[in-house]
PLY file of the C-alpha trace (Angstrom):
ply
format ascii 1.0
element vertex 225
property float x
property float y
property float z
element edge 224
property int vertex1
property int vertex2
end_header
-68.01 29.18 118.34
-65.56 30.73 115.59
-63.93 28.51 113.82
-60.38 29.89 112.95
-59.92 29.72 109.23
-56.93 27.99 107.25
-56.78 31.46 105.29
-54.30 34.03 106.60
-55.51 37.81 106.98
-54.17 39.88 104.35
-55.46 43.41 105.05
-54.32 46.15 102.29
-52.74 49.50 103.12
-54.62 50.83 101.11
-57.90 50.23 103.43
-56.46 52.53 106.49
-55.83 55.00 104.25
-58.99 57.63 103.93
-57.50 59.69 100.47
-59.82 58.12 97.85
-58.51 60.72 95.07
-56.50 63.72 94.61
-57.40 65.76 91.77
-58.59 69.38 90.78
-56.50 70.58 93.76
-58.45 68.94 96.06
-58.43 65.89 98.60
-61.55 63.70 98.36
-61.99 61.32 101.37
-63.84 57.30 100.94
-66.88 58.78 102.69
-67.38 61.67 100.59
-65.89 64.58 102.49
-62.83 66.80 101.21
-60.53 69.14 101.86
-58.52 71.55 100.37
-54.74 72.80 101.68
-53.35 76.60 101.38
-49.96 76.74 102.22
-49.14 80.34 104.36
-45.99 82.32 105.49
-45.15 83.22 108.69
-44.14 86.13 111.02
-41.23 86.19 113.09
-42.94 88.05 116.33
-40.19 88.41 118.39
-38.13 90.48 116.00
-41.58 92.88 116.01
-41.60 96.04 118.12
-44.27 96.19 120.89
-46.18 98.31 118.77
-46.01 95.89 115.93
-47.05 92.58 117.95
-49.84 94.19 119.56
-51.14 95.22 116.01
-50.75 91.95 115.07
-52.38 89.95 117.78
-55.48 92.56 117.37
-55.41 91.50 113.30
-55.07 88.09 113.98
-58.57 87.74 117.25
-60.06 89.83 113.97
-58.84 86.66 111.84
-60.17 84.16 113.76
-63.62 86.37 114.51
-64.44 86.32 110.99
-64.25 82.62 110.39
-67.77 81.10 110.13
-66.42 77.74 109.16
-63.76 75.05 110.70
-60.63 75.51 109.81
-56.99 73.44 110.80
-53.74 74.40 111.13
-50.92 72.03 110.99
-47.40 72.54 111.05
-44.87 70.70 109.60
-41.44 70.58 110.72
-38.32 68.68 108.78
-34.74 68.69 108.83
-33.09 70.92 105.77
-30.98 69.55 103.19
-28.23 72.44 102.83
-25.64 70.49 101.51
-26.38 72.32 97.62
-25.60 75.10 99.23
-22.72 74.22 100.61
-21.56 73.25 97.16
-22.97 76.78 95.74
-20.80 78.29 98.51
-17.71 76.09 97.96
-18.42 76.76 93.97
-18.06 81.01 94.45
-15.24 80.51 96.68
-13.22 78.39 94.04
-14.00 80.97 91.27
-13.34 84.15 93.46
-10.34 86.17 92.30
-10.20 88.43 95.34
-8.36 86.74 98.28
-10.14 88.98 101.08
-13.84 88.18 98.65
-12.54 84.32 99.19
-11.15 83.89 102.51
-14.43 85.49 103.21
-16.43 83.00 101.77
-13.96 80.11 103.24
-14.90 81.49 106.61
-19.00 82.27 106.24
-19.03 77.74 105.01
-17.00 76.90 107.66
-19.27 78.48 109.89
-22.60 77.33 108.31
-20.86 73.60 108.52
-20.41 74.03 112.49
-23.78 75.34 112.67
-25.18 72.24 111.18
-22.76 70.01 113.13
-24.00 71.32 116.25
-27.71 72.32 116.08
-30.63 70.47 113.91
-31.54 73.01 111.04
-35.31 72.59 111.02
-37.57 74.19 108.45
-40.97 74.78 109.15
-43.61 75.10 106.69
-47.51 75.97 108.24
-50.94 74.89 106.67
-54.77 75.56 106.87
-56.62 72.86 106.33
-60.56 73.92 105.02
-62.72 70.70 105.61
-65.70 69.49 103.59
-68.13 67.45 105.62
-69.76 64.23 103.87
-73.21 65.71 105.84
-73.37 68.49 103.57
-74.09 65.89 100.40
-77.28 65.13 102.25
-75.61 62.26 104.03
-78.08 61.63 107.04
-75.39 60.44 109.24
-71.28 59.71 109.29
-70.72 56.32 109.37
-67.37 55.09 111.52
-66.49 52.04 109.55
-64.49 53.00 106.16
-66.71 52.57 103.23
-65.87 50.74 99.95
-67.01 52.91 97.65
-67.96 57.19 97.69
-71.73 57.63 98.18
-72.47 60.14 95.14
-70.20 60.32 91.50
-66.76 62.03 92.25
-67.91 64.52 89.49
-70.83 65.84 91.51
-68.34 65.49 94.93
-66.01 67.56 93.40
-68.73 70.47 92.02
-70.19 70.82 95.57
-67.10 70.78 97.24
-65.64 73.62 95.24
-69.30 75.81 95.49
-68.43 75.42 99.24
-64.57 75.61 100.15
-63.92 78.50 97.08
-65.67 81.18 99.01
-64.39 80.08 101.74
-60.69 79.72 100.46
-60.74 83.43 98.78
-62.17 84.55 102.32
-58.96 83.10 104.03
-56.76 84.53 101.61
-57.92 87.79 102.00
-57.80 88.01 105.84
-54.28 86.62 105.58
-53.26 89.29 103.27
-54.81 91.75 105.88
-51.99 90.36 108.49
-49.56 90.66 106.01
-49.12 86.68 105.11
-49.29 85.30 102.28
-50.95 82.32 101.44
-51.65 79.94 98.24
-53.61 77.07 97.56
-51.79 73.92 97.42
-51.75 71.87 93.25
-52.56 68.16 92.80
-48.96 67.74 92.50
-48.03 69.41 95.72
-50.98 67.66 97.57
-49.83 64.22 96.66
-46.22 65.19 97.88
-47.70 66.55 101.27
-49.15 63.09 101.88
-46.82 61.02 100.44
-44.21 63.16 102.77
-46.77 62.38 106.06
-46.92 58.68 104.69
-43.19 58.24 104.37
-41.84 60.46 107.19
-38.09 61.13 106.05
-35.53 63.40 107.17
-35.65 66.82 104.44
-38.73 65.22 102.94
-38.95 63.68 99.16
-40.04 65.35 96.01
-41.84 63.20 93.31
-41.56 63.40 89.55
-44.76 64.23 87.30
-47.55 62.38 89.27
-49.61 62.02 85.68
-46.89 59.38 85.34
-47.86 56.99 88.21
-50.24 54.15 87.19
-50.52 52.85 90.66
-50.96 53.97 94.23
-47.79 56.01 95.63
-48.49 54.05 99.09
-47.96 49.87 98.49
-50.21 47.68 100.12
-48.86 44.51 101.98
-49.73 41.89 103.38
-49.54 40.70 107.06
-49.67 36.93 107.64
0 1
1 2
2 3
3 4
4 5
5 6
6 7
7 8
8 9
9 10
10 11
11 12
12 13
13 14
14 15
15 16
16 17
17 18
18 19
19 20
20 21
21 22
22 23
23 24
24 25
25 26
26 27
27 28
28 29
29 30
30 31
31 32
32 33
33 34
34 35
35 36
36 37
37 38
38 39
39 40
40 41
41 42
42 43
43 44
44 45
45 46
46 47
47 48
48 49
49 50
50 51
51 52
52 53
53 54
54 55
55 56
56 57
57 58
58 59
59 60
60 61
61 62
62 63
63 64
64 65
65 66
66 67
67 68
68 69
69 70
70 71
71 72
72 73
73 74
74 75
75 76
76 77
77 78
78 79
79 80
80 81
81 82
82 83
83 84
84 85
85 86
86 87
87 88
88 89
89 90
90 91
91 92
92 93
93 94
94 95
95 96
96 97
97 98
98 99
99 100
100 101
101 102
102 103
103 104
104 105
105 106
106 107
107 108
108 109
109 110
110 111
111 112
112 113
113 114
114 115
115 116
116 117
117 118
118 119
119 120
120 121
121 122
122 123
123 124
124 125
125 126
126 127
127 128
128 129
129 130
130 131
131 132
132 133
133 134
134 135
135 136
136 137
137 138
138 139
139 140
140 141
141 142
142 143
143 144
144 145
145 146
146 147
147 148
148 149
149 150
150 151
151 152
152 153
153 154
154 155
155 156
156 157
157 158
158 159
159 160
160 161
161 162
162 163
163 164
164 165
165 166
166 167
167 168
168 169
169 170
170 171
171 172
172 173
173 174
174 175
175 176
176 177
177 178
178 179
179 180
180 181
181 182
182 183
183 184
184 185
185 186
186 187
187 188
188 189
189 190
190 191
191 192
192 193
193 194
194 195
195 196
196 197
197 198
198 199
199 200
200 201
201 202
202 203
203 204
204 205
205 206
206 207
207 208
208 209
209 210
210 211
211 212
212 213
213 214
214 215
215 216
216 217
217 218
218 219
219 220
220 221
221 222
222 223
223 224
């Protein structure tokens, strides 16, 4: 029999969290696998002639054909915060000399306001994802329970990790380029916003100051009694 114990359960945050480090431009998991993050344009299709979608579906089947290696895509969509450009617009329209020039420009924020009065502006930013697996450390097995500490230094992690995802990353940046998107891998300081943004879901999303000043996690444990 199990004796229930006087002691409450505190469990941390930070133990359902699987980020053990972000650094070097790349995510390091607790059991040893990473990942790194390219951010990528997109393509309006619809606006593309026949001609022009059917060349791209062909360049993107020859995309994914080429891939040897998992790869994610997530897409992120937030609310946009237009309101400094509303004040750009309301700036040029007080400093216009021309009455045409700024009854114009009355008009065009008038409209953008009833635009965003009526409909949601949503931005929508995509992502690859390129996965390194814990297995390819020489890890016999994955384990499911989170462990407490990585299984090799973080300085050997992080030299295997980028002798596997670099070819792999230049790879996707060229076939991206060949269906005329662009893509860039994502900084240390970009990478902890990304999370931090997925962590704390808000409406236009958050940017952070210079993350070489933070001292302590940017995602508080607590405690549940």
């Amino acid at each position: 029999m199990i004796k229930p114990t006087s002691r409450p359960i505190k469990p941390n945050t930070q133990d359902f969290l699987e980020v053990e480090d972000i650094t070097e431009d790349i995510t390091i998991l607790k059991d040893g696998s990473a990942a790194i993050v390219i951010e990528t344009s997109a393509v309006n299709f619809g606006l593309l002639s026949e001609e022009e979608q059917d060349a791209l579906i062909y360049a993107y089947a020859s995309f994914l054909n080429s891939l040897s290696f998992p790869l994610q895509i997530v897409i992120i969509s937030k609310r946009m915060d237009i309101s400094s450009y509303i004040e750009l617009v309301g700036s040029e329209e007080e400093k216009q000399a021309n009455k045409i020039l700024k009854e114009r420009l009355r008009h065009y924020k008038e409209f953008i306001l009833s635009i965003v009065k009526e409909n949601k502006v949503l931005e929508k930013k995509f992502y690859l994802v390129i996965p390194f697996s814990s297995l390819e450390l020489g890890i016999k097995s994955a384990s499911f329970s989170t462990p407490r500490k990585l299984p090799f230094s973080k300085d050997y992690i992080i030299s295997r990790v980028k002798t596997s995802l670099f070819p792999k990353r230049d790879h996707l940046l060229r076939q991206l380029g060949r269906i005329g998107l662009k893509g860039r891998q994502l900084t240390t300081q970009e990478l902890v916003e990304f999370y931090y943004n997925i962590y704390n879901p808000t409406l236009t999303g958050e940017k952070l100051g210079d993350i070489s000043g933070y001292t302590k996690p940017l995602v508080e444990g607590f405690s549940r009694v």
